[in-house]
C-alpha positions, 0 to 999 in steps of 0.5 A: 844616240850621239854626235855622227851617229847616222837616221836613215831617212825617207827621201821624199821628206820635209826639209824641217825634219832635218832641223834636229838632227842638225842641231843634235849633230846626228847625220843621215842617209835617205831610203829611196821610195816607189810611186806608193811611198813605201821604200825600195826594200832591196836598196836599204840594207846597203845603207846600213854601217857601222854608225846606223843607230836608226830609220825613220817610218812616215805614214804620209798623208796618215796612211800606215807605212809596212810596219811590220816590214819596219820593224823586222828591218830594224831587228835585223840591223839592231836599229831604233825605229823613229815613227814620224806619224805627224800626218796621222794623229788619231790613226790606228793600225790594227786598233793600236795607235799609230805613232806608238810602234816605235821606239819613239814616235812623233805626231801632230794633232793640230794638222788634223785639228783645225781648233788648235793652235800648237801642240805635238805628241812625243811618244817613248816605248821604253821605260825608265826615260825620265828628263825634266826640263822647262819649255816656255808655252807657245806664244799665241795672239788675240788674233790667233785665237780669233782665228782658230775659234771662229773661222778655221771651222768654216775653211771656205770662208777662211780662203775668202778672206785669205784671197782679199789679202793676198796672192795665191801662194806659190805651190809650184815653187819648190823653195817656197816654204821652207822654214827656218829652225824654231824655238822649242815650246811647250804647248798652249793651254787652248790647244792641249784643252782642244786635243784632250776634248776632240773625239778623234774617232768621229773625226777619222770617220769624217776625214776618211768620208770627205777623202772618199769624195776628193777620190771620186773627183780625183778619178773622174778628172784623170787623176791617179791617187797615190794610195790604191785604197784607203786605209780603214783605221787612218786618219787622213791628212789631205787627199794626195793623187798624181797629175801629168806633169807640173803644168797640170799640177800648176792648173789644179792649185789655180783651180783650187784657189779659184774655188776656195779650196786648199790645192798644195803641194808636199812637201818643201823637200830638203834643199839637197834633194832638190839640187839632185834634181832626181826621182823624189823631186820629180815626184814632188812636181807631180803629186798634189794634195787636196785639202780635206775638212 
């Protein structure tokens, strides 16, 4: 891929996923999704021109896209597949792993990991792809490592002490987390040690459990989940679900805060979609996201 090739991207999407393709000069479209966040199949192909080299697949929240669906696309448009599995590290699908269905796939443990500090995983289907390169590691404090080792794993007492010194952060502002382009680092030594150890089979088992329990409370409150059922190999991120409207969605974030657990919204949507003010940003005031673990 070059400069003014075109990424069909997922609508519904994390404004830092745009950083890249900015910085590579690489352009994009969006696909439109359906309330289950799998695309709008008889609006895709429309998409696709002659400077279309790629579409992005996400497993939101770590639940596996329509691969399958996926991939036929890409062979018949002769596209690469990018897998964007950053909610999902330690998922399978079919005992394969997620991330590893593209051409290139993308995760993130430290979502998962409450241990880690840095850290992703870049996974290329072909041979033959070699680059070297050097990347600094990741700086990390005294406090951070403080932090990862002895309070992460208790996130309850980890909110307490996040409301002694701040306010509940705005979850209902759409612009409120935006980020700026970073660094490119490579990952800390702590964390590439924390991943290699991690029984990530035991995890998903505990994930899925307490996903389970947030689904239950979801139902009993009148809370529609996103995903009609859990995937049995997935190795959930949050538990997402839908509310009435922003004003209940602003209730539950209150109502997390209050009883320390993390109630959020996702994601910070790229600053173009939310101008548009179309479905995707609405969609985005009515799912919120219950953290797990």
């Amino acid at each position: 891929m070059k400069s003014n090739d075109v990424v069909i991207l997922p609508e519904y999407i994390c404004d830092v996923v745009l950083h890249p393709l900015e910085q590579l000069g690489i352009k994009y479209k969006f696909y439109a999704l359906d309330d289950a966040l799998t695309p709008k199949w008889e609006t895709m192909d429309i998409l696709v021109d002659g400077h279309t080299k790629a579409v992005m697949m996400l497993h939101y929240f770590g639940q596996p896209q329509d691969i399958l669906a996926f991939q036929e696309f890409c062979e018949i448009h002769s596209l690469f597949l990018i897998e964007d599995n950053a909610h999902g590290h330690g998922g399978m699908f079919n005992g394969q792993p997620l991330g590893s269905f593209g051409d290139i796939g993308i995760s993130s443990p430290r979502k998962t990991s409450s241990k880690t500090i840095s850290g992703g995983v870049l996974w290329f289907r072909h041979n033959g792809l070699e680059q070297k390169f050097y990347l600094p590691t990741y700086p990390v404090s005294f406090g951070q490592y403080i932090i990862t080792s002895l309070i992460n794993p208790f996130p309850k007492l980890k909110y307490s002490i996040k409301k002694l010194l701040e306010n509940r952060p705005k979850f209902e502002n759409p612009r409120a987390f935006q980020e700026s382009i970073m660094p490119d680092y490579s990952i800390d030594t702590w964390s590439k040690k924390i991943i290699e150890r991690t029984k990530w089979n035991e995890m998903c088992n505990a994930r899925q459990a307490a996903y389970l329990d947030w689904q239950d409370i979801a139902l009993e409150n009148g809370l529609r989940p996103v995903f009609k059922e859990l995937h049995s190999e997935s190795n959930p991120w949050c538990f997402p679900a839908y509310v009435k409207n922003h004003q209940e969605a602003i209730k539950w974030f209150d109502w997390g805060w209050k009883h320390n657990e993390h109630v959020f919204s996702w994601p910070s949507l790229p600053i173009e979609v939310l101008e548009r003010q179309g479905e995707s940003f609405d969609r985005w005031k009515r799912i919120i996201c219950f953290g797990i673990l």
